[in-house]
C-alpha positions in Angstrom: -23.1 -18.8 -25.7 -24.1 -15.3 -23.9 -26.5 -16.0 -21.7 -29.8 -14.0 -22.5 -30.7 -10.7 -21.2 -33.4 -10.3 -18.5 -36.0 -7.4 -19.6 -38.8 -6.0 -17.4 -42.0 -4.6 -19.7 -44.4 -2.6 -17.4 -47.7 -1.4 -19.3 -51.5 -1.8 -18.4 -52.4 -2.9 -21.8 -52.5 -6.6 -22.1 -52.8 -6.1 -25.9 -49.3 -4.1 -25.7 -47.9 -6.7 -23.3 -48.5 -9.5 -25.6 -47.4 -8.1 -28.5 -43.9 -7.1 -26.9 -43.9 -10.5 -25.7 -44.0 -12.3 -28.8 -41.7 -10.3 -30.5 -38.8 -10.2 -27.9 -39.2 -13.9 -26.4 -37.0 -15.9 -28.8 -34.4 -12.9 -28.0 -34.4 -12.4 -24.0 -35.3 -13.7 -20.6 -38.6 -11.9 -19.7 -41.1 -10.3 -16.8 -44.2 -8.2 -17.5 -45.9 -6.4 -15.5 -49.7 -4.7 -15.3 -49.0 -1.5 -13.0 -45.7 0.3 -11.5 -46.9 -0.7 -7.9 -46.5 -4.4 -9.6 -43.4 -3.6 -11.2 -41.6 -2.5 -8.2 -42.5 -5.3 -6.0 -41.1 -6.9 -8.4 -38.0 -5.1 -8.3 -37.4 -6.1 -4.8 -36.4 -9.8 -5.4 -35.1 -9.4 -9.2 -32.9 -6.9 -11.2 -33.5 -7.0 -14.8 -30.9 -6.1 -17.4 -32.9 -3.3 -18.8 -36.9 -1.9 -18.3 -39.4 -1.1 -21.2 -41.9 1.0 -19.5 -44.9 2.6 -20.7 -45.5 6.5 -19.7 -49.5 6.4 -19.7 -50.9 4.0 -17.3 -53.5 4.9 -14.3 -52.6 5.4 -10.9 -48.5 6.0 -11.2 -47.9 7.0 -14.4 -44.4 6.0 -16.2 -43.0 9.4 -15.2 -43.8 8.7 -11.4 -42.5 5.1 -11.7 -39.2 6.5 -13.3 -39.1 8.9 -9.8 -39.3 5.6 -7.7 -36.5 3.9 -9.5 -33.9 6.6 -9.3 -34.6 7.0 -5.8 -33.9 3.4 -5.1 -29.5 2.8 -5.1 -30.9 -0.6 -6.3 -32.8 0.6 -9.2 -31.1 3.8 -10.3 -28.9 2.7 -12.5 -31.0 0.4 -14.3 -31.9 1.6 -17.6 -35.4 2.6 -18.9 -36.7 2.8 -22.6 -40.1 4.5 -22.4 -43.1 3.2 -24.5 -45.5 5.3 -25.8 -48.3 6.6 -28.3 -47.1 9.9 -28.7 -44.8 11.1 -30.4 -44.9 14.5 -28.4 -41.3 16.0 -28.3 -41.9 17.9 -24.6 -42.4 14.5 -23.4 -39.3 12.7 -24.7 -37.2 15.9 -23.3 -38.9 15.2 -19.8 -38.3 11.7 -20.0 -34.5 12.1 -21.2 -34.1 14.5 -18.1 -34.9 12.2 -15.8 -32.7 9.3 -16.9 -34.8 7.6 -19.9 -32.7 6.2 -22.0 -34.7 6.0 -25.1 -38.0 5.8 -26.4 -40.1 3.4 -28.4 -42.9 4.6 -30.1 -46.8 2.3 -30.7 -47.6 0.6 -32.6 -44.0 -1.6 -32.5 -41.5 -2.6 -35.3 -40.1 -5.5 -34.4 -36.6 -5.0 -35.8 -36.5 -1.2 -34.4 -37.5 -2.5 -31.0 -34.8 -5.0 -31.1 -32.1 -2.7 -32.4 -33.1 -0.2 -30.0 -33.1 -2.9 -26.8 -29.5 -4.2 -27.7 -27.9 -0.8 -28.4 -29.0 0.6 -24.4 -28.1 -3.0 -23.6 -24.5 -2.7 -24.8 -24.0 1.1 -23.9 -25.0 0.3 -20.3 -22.6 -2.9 -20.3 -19.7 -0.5 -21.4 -20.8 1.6 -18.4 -20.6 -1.6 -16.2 -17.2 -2.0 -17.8 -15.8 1.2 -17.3 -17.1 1.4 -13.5 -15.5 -2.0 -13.0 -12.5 -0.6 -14.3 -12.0 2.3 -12.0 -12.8 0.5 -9.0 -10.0 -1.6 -10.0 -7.4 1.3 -10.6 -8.8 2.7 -7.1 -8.4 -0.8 -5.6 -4.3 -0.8 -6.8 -3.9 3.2 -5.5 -5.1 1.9 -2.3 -3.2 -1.5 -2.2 0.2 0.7 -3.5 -0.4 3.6 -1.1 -0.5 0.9 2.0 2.3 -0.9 0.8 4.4 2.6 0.6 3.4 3.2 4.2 4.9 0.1 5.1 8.8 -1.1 6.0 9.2 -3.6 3.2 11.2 -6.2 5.5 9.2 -6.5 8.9 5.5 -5.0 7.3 6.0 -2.2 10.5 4.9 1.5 9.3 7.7 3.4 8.0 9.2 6.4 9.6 6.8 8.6 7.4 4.1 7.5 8.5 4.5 6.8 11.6 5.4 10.4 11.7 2.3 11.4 10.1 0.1 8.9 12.4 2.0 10.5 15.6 1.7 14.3 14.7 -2.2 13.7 14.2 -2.7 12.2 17.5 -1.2 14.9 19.1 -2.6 17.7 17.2 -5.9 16.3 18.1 -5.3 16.7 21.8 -3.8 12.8 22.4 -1.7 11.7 24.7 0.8 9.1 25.0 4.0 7.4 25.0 6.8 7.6 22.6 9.6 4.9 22.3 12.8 4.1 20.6 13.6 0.7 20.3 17.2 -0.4 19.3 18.4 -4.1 19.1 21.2 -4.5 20.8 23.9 -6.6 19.5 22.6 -7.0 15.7 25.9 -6.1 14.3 27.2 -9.2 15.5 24.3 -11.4 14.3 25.0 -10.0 10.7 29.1 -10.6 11.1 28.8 -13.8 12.3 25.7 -15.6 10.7 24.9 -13.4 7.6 22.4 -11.1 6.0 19.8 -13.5 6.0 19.7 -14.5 9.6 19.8 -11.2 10.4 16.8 -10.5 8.4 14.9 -13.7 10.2 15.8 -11.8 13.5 14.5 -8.6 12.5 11.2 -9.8 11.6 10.8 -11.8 15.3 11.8 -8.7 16.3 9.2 -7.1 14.9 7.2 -9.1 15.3 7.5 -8.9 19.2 7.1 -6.0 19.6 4.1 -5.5 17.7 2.7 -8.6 19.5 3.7 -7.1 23.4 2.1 -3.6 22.5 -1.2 -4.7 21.6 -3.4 -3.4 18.8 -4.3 0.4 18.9 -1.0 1.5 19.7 1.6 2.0 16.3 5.1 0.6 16.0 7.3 1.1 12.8 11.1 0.2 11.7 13.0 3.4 11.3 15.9 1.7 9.7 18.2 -1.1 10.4 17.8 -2.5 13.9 15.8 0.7 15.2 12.5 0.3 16.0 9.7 3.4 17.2 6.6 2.6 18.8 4.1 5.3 19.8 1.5 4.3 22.8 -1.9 6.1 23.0 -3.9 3.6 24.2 -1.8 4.4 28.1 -3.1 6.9 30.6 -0.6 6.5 33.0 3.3 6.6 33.6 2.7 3.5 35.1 1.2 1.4 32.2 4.0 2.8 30.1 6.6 1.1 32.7 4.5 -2.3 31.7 4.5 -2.5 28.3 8.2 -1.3 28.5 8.9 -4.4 30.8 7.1 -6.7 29.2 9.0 -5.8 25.8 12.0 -6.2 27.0 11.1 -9.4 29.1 9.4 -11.1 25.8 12.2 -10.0 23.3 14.7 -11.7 25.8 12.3 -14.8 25.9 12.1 -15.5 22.3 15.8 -15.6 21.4 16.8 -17.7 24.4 18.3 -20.7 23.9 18.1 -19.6 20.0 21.2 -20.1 17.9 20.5 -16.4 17.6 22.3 -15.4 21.0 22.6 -12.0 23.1 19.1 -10.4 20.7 18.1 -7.9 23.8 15.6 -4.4 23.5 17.2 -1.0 24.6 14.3 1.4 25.1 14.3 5.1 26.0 11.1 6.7 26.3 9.5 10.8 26.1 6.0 11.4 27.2 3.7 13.2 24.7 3.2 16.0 25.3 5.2 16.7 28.4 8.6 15.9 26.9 7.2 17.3 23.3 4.5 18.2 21.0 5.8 16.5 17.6 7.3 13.5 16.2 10.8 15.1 15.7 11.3 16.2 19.4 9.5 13.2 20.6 12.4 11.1 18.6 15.3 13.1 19.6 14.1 13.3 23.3 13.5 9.2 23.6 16.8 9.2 21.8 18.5 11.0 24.2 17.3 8.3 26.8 18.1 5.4 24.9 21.5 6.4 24.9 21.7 6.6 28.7 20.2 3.1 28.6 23.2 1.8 26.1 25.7 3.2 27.8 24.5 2.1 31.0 24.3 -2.0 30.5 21.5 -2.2 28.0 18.6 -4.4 28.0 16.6 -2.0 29.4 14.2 0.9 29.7 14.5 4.7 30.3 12.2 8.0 30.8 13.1 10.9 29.7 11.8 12.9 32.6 13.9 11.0 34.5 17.6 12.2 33.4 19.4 14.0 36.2 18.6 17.7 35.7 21.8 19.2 37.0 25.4 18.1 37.8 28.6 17.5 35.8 27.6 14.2 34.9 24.1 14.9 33.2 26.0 17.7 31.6 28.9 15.5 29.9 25.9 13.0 29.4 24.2 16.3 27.0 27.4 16.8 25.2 27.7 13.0 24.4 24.1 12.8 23.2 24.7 15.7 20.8 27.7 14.5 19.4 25.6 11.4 19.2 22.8 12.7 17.1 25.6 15.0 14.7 27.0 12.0 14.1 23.8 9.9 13.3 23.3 12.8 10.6 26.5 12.2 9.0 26.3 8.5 8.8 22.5 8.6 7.6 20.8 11.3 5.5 17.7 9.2 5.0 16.8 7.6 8.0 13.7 6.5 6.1 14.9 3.9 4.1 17.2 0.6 4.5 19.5 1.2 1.7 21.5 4.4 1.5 20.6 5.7 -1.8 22.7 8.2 -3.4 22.9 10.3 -7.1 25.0 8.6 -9.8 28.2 10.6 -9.1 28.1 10.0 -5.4 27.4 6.1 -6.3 30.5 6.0 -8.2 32.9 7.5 -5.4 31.0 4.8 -3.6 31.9 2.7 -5.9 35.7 2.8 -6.2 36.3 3.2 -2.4 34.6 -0.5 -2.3 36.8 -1.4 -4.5 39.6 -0.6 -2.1 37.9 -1.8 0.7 37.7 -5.3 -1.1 41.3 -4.9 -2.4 42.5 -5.0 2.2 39.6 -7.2 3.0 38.8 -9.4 0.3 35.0 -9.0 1.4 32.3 -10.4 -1.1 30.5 -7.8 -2.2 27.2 -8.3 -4.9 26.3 -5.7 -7.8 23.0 -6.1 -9.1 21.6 -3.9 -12.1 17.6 -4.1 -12.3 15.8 -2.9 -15.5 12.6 -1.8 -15.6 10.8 -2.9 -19.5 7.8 -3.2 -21.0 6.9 -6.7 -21.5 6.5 -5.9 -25.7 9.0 -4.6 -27.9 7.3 -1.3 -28.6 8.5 2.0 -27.4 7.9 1.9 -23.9 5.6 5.0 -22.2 7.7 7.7 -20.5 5.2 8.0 -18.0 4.3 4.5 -17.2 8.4 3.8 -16.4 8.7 6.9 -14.6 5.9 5.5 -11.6 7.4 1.6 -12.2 11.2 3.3 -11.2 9.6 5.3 -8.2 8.0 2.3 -7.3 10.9 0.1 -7.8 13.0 2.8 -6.1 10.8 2.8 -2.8 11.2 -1.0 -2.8 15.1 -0.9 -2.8 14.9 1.6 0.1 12.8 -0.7 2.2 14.3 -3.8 1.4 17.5 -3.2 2.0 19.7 -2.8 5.0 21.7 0.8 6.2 25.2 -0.9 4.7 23.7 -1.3 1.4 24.2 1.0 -1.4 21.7 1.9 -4.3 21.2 4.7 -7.1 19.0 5.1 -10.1 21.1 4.8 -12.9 19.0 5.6 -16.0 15.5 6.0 -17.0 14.6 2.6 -16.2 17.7 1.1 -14.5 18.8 1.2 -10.7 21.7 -0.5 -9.2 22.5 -2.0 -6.3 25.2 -3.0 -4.1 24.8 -5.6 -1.3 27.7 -5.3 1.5 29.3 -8.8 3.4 26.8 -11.0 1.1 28.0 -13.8 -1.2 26.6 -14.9 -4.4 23.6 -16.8 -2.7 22.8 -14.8 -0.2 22.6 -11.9 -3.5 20.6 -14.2 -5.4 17.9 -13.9 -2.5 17.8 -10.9 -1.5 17.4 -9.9 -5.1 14.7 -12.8 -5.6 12.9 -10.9 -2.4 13.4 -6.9 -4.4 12.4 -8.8 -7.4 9.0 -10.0 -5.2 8.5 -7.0 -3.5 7.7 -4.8 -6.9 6.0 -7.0 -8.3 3.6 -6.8 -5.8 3.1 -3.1 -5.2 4.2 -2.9 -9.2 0.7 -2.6 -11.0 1.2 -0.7 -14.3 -0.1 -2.7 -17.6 3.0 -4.6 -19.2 5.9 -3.7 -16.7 8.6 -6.2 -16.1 11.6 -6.1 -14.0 14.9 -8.2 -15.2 18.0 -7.8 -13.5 22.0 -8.9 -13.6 24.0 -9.7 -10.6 27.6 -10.2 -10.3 30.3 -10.4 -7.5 32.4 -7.2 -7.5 35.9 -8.3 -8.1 39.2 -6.4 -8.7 39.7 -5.5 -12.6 41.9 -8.7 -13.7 39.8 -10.9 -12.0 35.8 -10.6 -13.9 33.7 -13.7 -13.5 30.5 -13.8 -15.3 27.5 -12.8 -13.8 23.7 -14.2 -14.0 21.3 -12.8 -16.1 17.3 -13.0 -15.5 13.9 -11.7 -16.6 11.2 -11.8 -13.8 
């Protein structure tokens, strides 16, 4: 049974006091009081449901009292049903502009009294509702906005944001350190142990480096095994050389002896905002040391400021780094996410070049199909699919690696194909898309389901499995 509501009665007339009192008692929990001073001490320890308050009473008036509530973040949203003898229209309009509810009228009818009480009683619990309600919605926009600012594998920003997080220190006269981070050797660690291990390693990775550069400083996943970190907690040229040792000491340290072996850090490095103003030429520059430091032996760090500024050498080194970076844009359009995701056409030239690839190399390769539903059998809302696929479609992207392929195929359907990865190995990754949206997924009645099936040469189908999540 509903517990009973608490009411506050506030009138100077005992008369009136006891006669509200015996006909509400049997109905709700309640408080009376002689004076407003009274009432609002009261109001300091205990918050009653609701507040029948009388307008004529000596020294603070109900009108004055009504002031004293609003004022109070407490109190204000309390609500107030004025008593009174008059039935004096000017005063109910005052009243009703500052925040009365409603008003009773002397001498009381019990069953008008009561009606009145439980009808401000259940408008105000709708209120409460409704409040509660967008709080919620507000609480999921937040939750989904820091989830889409975050690389789904490693929990490192993304390359948007860390974009957007760089930019603004620098517009805002900050200084610092920008570096790119590249794992050396992680194509092997996928060849020879698989997509899974290689995912473990990413995340110690990760995890290192965010670890090493301490908090106040951000570090994100750009895709694959590159990593960007942007320092504005350093002053000095100096402290940037330690934190750049000491990351590539400790990424050393925690894959020795592993099973993982060889997992070393390649760092080049540009200055903000002597080697540039913005993200973009803060990237390119630190990428045009981190070359230098791959070509050079690896497993090490590099300035910027530091390349040789004349000479045939630094010049053939300039021509390398730009064919470098052309041929980064050709390979990757969308640095951003894991997955290369393409338009339907594009996925289906995709498609049938895999198939010749698997044809020479006899390669597993997994398909999955996810489908977005609603959980009933009614017509599903445009609207509400179209935000579950954008969501479903940023989880793809960050879940995925840069060898992976994935388009949206209909309305509520995207595919996906995993490179190198066997039936298991597809069965978890998926598992891991399917866990990822339903975490940043929070639209009313969405499920995802999904098929997954080993591509195989026509002549040669096997059957698939088939799951709802």
């Amino acid at each position: 049974m509903d517990e009973k509501k608490y009411i506050l009665i506030i009138d100077d007339s005992t008369t009136s006091l006891k006669h509200a009192q015996e006909m509400l008692k049997d109905t709700y929990k309640l408080a009376m009081s002689k004076s407003g001073e009274q009432g609002l001490k009261f109001l300091k320890t205990v918050k009653p449901d609701l507040i029948l308050l009388d307008i004529n009473m000596p020294d603070m008036d109900g009108y004055e009292m009504l002031r004293e509530l609003k004022k109070d973040p407490d109190t204000r949203e309390i609500p107030v049903i004025f008593l009174t003898g008059e039935g004096n229209q000017e005063s109910e309009l005052k009243g009703f502009k500052m925040g009365a509810m409603d008003y009773i009228t002397k001498p009381f009818i019990p069953e008008i009294v009561r009606s009145r009480i439980d009808r401000i009683i259940e408008l105000d619990g709708l209120r409460k509702q409704l409040e509660g309600q967008v709080k919620m919605q507000s609480s999921q926009l937040e939750s989904y906005k820091e989830s889409s600012q975050r690389d789904g594998l490693t929990n490192l920003y993304n390359r948007s944001s860390i974009k957007q997080l760089t930019d603004t220190h620098i517009k805002q006269g900050g200084k610092g350190a920008f570096m790119m981070i590249d794992m050396d050797n992680f194509k092997g660690i996928n060849d020879t142990f698989g997509h899974l291990v290689g995912d473990e390693v990413l995340i110690k990775f990760a995890s290192t480096i965010k670890k090493t550069i301490g908090d106040g400083n951000y570090a994100g996943r750009i895709g694959g095994d590159e990593f960007v970190v942007f320092l504005k907690t350093v002053s000095t040229r100096e402290d940037v050389r330690i934190i750049a040792s000491a990351l590539v000491s400790n990424i050393k340290k925690e894959f020795f002896n592993s099973y993982v072996d060889g997992v070393s850090a390649s760092i080049g490095i540009a200055m903000a905002p002597e080697d540039g103003e913005d993200f973009e030429t803060l990237y390119n520059n630190a990428d045009k040391s981190l070359y230098y430091v791959k070509q050079n032996g690896k497993n090490d760090y590099h300035f910027y400021s530091e390349e040789a500024s004349a000479g045939e050498e630094a010049s053939l080194r300039s021509i390398q780094v730009d064919i470098k970076q052309l041929t980064n844009i050709i390979r990757e359009q969308t640095p951003v996410n894991g997955a290369y995701l393409v338009e339907y056409d594009g996925f289906k030239k995709i498609y049938r070049f895999l198939e010749r690839v698997i044809s020479r190399t006899r390669q597993n390769v997994q398909m999955v199909l996810f489908t977005v539903k609603t959980s009933d059998e009614q017509v599903p809302d445009p609207d509400k699919l179209s935000l579950a696929m954008d969501m479903l479609g940023d989880v793809v992207g960050m879940s995925l690696r840069k060898g992976d392929v994935g388009t949206r195929y209909s309305s509520c359907q995207y595919i996906v194909i995993l490179m190198g990865t066997d039936t298991k190995d597809g069965m978890i990754v998926t598992n891991r898309i399917v866990e990822n949206f339903n975490k940043v997924c929070r639209v009313d009645g969405i499920k995802i389901y999904y098929d997954i099936n080993n591509i195989e040469l026509q002549g040669d189908n096997k059957e698939g499995d088939n799951n709802c999540v």
